[in-house]
N, C-alpha and C positions, 0 to 999 in steps of 0.2 A: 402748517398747523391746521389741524380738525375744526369746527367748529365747535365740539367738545372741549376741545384746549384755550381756543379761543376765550368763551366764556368763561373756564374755570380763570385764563387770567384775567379778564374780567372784573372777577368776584372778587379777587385776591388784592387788586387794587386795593379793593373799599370792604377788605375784611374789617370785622368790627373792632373798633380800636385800634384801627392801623390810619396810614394818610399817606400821601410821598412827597420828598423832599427833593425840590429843584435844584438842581445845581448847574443849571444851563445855559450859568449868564454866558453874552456874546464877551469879544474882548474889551471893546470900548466900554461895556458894563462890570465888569471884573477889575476893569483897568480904575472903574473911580470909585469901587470900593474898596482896593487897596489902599488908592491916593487918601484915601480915608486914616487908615492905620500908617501913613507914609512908608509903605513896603512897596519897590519896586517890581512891575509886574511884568514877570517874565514866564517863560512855558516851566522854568521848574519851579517857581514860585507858588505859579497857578497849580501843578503837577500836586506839589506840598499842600496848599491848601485841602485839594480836592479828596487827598488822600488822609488828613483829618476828618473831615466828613463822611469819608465813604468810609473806613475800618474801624467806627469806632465802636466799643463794645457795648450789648445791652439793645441798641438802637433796634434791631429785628421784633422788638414788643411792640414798638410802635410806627413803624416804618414800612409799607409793605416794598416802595417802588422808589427808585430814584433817576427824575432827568438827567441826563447825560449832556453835556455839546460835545461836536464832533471830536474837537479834542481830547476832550477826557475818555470819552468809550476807546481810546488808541492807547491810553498811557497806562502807569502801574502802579501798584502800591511800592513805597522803601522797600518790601520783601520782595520785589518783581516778580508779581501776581498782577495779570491783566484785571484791572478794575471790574469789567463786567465777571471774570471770573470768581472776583475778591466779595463781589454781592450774592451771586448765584448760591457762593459756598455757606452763608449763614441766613439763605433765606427771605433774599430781598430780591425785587425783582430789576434788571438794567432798562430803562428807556431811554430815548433818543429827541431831541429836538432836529425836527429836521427842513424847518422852512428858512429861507433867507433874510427873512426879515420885512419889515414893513417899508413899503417904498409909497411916496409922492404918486394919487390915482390920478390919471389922465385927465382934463375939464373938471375936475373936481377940488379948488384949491381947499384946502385946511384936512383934505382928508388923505387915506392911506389905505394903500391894498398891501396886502401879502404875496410876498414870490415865492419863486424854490419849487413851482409844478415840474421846468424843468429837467431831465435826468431821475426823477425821486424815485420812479420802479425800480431803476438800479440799486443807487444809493442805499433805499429800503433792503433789497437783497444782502448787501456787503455788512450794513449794520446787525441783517438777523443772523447773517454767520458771525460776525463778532459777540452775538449772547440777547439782542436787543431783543425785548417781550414785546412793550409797548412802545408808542411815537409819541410825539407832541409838535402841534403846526398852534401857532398866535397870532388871529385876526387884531387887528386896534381898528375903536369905533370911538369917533369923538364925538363928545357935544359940543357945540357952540350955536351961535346964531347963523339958523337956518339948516345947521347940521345937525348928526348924521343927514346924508340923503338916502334914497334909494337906492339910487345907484352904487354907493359905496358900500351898503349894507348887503346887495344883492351878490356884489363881486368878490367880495369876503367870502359869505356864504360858500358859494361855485366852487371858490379855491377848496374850503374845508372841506366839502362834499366829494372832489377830487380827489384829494389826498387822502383823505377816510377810504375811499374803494381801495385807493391804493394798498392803502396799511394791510384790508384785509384779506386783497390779494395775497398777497407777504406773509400771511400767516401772523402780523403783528395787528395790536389791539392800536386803533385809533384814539387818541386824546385828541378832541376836538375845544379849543379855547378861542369863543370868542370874549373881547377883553373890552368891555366899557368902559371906557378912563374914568377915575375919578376926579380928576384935576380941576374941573370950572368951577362956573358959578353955579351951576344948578340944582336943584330942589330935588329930594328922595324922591319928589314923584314924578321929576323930568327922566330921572333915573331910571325907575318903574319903566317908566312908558318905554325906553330906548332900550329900554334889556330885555323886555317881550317882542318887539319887534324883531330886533336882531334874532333872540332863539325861536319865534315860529319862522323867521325865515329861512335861520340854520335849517331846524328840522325838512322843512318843506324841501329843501335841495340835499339833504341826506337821502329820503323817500325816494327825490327824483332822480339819483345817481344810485338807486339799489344797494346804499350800505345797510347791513344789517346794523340795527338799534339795538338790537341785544349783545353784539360786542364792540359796541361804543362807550366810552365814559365822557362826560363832558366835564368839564373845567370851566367854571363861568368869573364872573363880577360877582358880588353882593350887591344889593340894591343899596346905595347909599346916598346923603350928600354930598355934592363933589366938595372937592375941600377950600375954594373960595366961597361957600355960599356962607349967609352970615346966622342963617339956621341949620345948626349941626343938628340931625336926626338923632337921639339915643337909643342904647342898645336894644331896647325892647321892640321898637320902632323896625331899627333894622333887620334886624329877626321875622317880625310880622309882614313885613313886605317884602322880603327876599323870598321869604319863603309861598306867600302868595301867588308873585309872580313866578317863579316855577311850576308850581301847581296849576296854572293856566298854560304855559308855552312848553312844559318840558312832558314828552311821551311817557308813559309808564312804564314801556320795555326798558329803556335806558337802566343800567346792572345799578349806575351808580354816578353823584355827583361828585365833584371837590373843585375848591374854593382857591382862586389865589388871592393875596394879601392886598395885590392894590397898591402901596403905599400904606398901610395898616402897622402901625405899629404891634411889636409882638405879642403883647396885652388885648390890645383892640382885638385882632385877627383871632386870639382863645376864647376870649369873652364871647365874641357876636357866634362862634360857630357851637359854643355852649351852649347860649341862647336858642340855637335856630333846635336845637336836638332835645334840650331839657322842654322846652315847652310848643314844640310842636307834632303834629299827627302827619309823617314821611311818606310818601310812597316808594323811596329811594332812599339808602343812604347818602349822606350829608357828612363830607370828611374832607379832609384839607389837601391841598399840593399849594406848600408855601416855599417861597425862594427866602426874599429877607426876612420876612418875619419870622422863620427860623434861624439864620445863619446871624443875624445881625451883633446881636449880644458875643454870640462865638468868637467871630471874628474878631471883635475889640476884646475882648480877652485873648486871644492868640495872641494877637500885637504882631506877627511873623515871625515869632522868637518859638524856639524849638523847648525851650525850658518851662516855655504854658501851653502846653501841648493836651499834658494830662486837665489843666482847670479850664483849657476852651471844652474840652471834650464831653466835661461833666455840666457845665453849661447848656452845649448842643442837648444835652439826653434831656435835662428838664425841659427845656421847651419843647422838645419830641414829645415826651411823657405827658406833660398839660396839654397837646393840643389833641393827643390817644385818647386823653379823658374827655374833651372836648368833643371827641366825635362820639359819644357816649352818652354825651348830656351827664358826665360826670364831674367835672371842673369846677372846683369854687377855689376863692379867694385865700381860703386857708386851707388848702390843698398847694395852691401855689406859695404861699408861704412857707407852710410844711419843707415842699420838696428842695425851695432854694435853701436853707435851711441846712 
């Protein structure tokens, strides 16, 4: 791929009023959102799921790209249409997750690196003849006491920097995510601090490994309170400092951002990205790549029964639709009443 192609897909990411939808969980992550709806989770289980998500009608208004795991970019829709073909065909683009996961950092207890450098020139190859546009590799950076370190935040970096050359070796668009937990005690502006550090250090080891920044999208945290702290930041709050700290750590070349949910309920994750777009001054768009905060509602309307097939579906689209509008700084409350409605 050109670096012409490159950046148009890029652009197409974070076309306005579009976003993309994860579907990437691993299996131990899939397996206890089932355990959720008590549906047993097996590969056509998961297969059926995945194929409610991926064909369902309407979604290309608001949907530019969808994460794949390895699984799914191999399997079909009921029509036995290869998934990445079943996207391509209305306008959506196929990505890939393709790191192994977060593993236990050496000398480092409470923290975690990312693997999967490994083999990935290949791997990358076999997924961009299967249809793969874009990639997705996720860093995890924790707070606690005395963490993040340096070291853990450095070696994240490395990896992402790694695998970005890689992508664009490949002719695929790099999604670079690193992911702040929300989970502690700490304060929006322990928060702050830890998600400027982590993206100028990202950037600085993108630079140092020669990816190009203009066909990069990043995928970050919001800057929030983690969710034991005992002062919750509101929406306006997180808005004004996510958006801040971007504007300090993130390059202007970058085509475009999006957000993952975090732990964000579906609500939360439209509201704060309405927020960040109805009243702030961008140098980037600001749009979403949600896993549950999309899927979540669907899901429990599925229930696994083939009979709510059509009402998970119509479900999935409003919360696509509200978070379109979202990336628009279009989203209110009676818009989302409206649409469920």
């Amino acid at each position: 791929m050109s670096a012409q192609e490159l950046a148009a897909t890029a652009a197409a990411m974070v076309a306005k009023g579009k976003g993309i939808l994860a579907i990437d969980e691993s299996g131990a992550t899939i397996k206890k959102r089932f355990d959720s709806i008590a549906l047993e989770c097996t590969e056509e289980s998961r297969r059926a799921y995945r194929d409610l998500l991926i064909t369902n009608p309407g979604d290309r208004d608001f949907i530019s790209g969808m994460i794949l795991f390895d699984e799914t970019i191999k399997q079909a829709t009921s029509a036995g249409i290869a998934f990445p073909q079943a996207l391509i065909a209305k306008g959506i683009m196929p990505g890939i997750k393709v790191d192994a996961g977060a593993k236990e950092l050496a000398r480092h207890p409470g923290e975690l690196v990312t693997e999967g450098l490994d083999g990935l020139r290949e791997r990358l190859a076999k997924y961009k003849a299967l249809g793969a546009k874009f990639a997705k590799w996720r860093a995890v950076i924790t707070i606690g006491p005395g963490i993040p370190s340096r070291g853990c935040v450095e070696a994240n970096a490395h990896a992402l920097a790694r695998y970005a050359g890689l992508c664009q070796e490949a002719g695929i668009v790099p999604m670079v995510e690193p992911e702040v937990l929300m989970d502690a005690e700490n304060t929006i502006d322990r928060c702050y601090e830890v998600t400027e550090m982590t993206l100028r250090t990202l950037f600085n080891e993108l630079v140092a490994q020669r990816v190009s920044l203009e066909h990069t999208i990043l995928k970050t945290n919001m800057v929030v309170s983690g969710k034991l702290c005992k002062t919750q930041a509101g929406m306006a709050e997180i808005a004004e400092k996510t958006v801040g700290c971007l504007k300090r750590a993130v390059p202007a070349p970058i085509p475009g951002i999006v957000f993952l949910s975090g732990g964000q309920s579906g609500l939360e994750a439209t509201r704060n990205l309405n927020a960040m777009n109805a009243g702030c001054d961008l140098p980037w768009p600001l749009s979403f790549s949600y896993g549950r905060a999309l899927q979540a509602d669907a899901l429990k309307a599925w229930g696994g029964k083939a009979e709510n097939l059509a009402q998970a579906r119509k479900v999935l689209l409003h919360r696509e639709r509200c978070n379109g509008l979202a990336a628009m700084g279009k989203y209110s409350q009676t818009i989302e009443d409206e649409l469920a409605t």
